[in-house]
C-alpha positions in Angstrom: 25.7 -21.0 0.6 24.9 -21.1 4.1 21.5 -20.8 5.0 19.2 -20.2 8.0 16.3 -23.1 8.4 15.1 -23.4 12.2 13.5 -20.5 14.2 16.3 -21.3 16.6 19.1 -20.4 14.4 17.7 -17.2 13.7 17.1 -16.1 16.9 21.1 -17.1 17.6 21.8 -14.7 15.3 19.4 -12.1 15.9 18.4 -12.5 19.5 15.3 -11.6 21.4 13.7 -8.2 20.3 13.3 -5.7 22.7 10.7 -4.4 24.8 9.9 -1.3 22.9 9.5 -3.5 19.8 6.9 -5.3 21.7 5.2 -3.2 23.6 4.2 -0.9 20.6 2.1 -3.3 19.3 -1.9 -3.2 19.9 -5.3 -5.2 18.7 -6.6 -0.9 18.4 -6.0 2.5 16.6 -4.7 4.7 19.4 -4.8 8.5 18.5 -1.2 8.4 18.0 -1.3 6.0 15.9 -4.3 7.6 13.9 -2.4 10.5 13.2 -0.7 8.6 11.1 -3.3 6.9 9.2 -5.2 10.1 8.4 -1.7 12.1 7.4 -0.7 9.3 5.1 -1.6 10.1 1.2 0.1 6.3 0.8 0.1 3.1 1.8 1.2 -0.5 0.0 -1.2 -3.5 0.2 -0.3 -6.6 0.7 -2.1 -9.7 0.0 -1.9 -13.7 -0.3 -3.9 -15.7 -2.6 -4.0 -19.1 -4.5 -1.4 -17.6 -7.2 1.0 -15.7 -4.7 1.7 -13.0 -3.1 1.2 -9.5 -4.1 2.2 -6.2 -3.0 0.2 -3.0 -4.8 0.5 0.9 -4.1 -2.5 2.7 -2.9 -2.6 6.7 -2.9 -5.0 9.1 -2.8 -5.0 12.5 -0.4 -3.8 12.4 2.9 -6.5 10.7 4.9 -7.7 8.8 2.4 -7.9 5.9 4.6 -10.9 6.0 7.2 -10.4 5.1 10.6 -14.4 3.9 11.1 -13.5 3.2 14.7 -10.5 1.8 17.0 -10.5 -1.7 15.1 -11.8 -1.0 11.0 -10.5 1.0 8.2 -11.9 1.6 4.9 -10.0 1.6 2.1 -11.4 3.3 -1.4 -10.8 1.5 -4.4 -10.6 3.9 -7.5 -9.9 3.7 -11.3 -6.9 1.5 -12.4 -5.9 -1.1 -14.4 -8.7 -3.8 -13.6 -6.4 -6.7 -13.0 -7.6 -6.4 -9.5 -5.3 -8.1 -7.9 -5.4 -7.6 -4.6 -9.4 -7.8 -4.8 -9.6 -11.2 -6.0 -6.8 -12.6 -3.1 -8.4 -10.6 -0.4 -11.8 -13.0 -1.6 -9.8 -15.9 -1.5 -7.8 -15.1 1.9 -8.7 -11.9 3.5 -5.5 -11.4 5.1 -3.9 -8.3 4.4 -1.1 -6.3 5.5 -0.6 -2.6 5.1 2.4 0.0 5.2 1.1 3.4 5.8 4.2 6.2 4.4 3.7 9.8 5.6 6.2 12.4 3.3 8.6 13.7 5.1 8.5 11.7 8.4 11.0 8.7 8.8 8.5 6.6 10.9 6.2 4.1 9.5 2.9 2.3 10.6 2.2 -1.1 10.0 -1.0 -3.0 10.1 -2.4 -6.3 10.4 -5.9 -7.6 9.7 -8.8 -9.3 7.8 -10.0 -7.6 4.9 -13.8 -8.1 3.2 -15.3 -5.8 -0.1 -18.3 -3.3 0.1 -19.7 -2.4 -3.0 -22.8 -0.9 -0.3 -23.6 2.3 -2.8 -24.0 4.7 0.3 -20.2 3.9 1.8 -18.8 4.2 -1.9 -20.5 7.5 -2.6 -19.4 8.5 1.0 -15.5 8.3 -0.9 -17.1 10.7 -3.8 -13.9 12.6 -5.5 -14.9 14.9 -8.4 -18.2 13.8 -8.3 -16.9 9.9 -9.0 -17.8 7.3 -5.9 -15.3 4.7 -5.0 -15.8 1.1 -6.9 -15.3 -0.5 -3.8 -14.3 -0.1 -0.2 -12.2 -2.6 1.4 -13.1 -2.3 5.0 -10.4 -4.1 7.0 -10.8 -5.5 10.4 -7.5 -4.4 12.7 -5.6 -7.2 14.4 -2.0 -5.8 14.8 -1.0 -2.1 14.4 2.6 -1.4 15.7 5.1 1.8 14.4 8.1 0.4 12.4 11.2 2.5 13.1 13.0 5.2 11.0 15.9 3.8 10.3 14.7 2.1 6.6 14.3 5.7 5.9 17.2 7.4 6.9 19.1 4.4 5.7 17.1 5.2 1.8 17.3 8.8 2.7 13.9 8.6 0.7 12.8 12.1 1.3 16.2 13.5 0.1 15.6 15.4 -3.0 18.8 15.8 -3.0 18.9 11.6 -4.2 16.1 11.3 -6.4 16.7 9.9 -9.3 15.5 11.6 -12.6 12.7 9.8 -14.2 13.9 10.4 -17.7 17.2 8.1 -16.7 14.7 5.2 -16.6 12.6 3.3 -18.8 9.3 4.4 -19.5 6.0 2.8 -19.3 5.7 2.6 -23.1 9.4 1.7 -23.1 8.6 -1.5 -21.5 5.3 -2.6 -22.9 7.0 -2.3 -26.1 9.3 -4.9 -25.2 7.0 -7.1 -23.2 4.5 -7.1 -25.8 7.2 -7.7 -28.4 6.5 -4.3 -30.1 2.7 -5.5 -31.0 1.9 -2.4 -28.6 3.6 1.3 -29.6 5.3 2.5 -26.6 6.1 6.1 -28.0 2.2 6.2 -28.9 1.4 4.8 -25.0 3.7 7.2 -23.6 2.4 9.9 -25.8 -1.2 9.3 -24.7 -0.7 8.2 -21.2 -1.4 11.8 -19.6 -4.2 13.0 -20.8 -5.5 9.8 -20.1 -4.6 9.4 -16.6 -6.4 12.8 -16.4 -9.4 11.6 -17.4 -9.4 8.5 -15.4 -7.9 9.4 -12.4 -10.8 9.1 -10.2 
């Protein structure tokens, strides 16, 4: 296998990016770049700690990330599975990374910065859904926001309904804690329950 090891040999093959894939990038939160944020119901975290990397989803509605000012977002936390993943990197290396996806638009928006945890009761209850306050708020401090281009889109046509793939072709949750778990937990029981549950818990 031949494989690429020096920045230099990369660049040979890839050569020197463009202007416009330069100049979109800013330290700020321009309008254009708001609209955006506050029309995006999702957005994939990514964070670095002692153990790895991890990449987890993050949806709510549209706008569920605040744009505090040109330079901080806050992020709500809400009910999950309390392995809290990205939480306990983000104390560890605040780093983060985020991937805003707007339905139905083929451009993305990327953002760089340091991330830090409020648990401040006043910003929490100021995420109030259905009379439940966010856990936490993970307010991040902007470094890099740039657009990325369409063309991972078009290329997934992800927003083709005509190419979504029917969920019952796949395993299902309980399907695969079953076999993880080596049957000790009932899948068809998880399954069964999962719903009403997620109902119930959602905020």
């Amino acid at each position: 296998m031949n494989t690429i090891t020096t920045i230099e040999q990369l660049e040979a093959l890839y050569g020197r990016p463009g202007e416009t894939s330069l100049v979109k990038e800013l330290d700020h939160i321009i309008p254009e770049y708001a609209a955006f944020i506050e029309s995006s119901p999702f957005v994939s975290l990514a964070t670095s700690g002692p153990e790895g990397l991890d990449c987890s989803p993050r949806g709510d509605k549209a706008g569920f990330v605040r744009i505090h000012d040109d330079r901080t977002l806050m992020m709500p936390d809400r009910r999950g599975n309390n392995r809290a993943d990205s939480l306990r990197n983000i104390l560890r290396d605040p780093r983060v990374g985020l991937l805003f996806l707007v339905p139905g638009s083929g451009t993305t928006l990327r953002v760089n910065g340091r991330a830090e945890i409020s648990i401040d009761p006043e910003l929490c209850a100021s995420f109030t859904v259905e009379g439940k306050p966010a856990r936490s708020v993970t307010v991040i401090a902007v470094e890099t926001v740039y657009f990325q281009c369409a063309r991972a889109i078009h290329r997934s046509e992800l927003w083709n309904h005509e190419r979504h793939v029917d969920p019952a072709s796949l395993p299902t949750p309980g399907e695969i804690l079953a076999v993880t778990s080596r049957h000790r937990i009932d899948g068809e029981t998880y399954d069964k329950e999962w719903p009403e549950r997620a109902k119930n818990s959602m905020w």
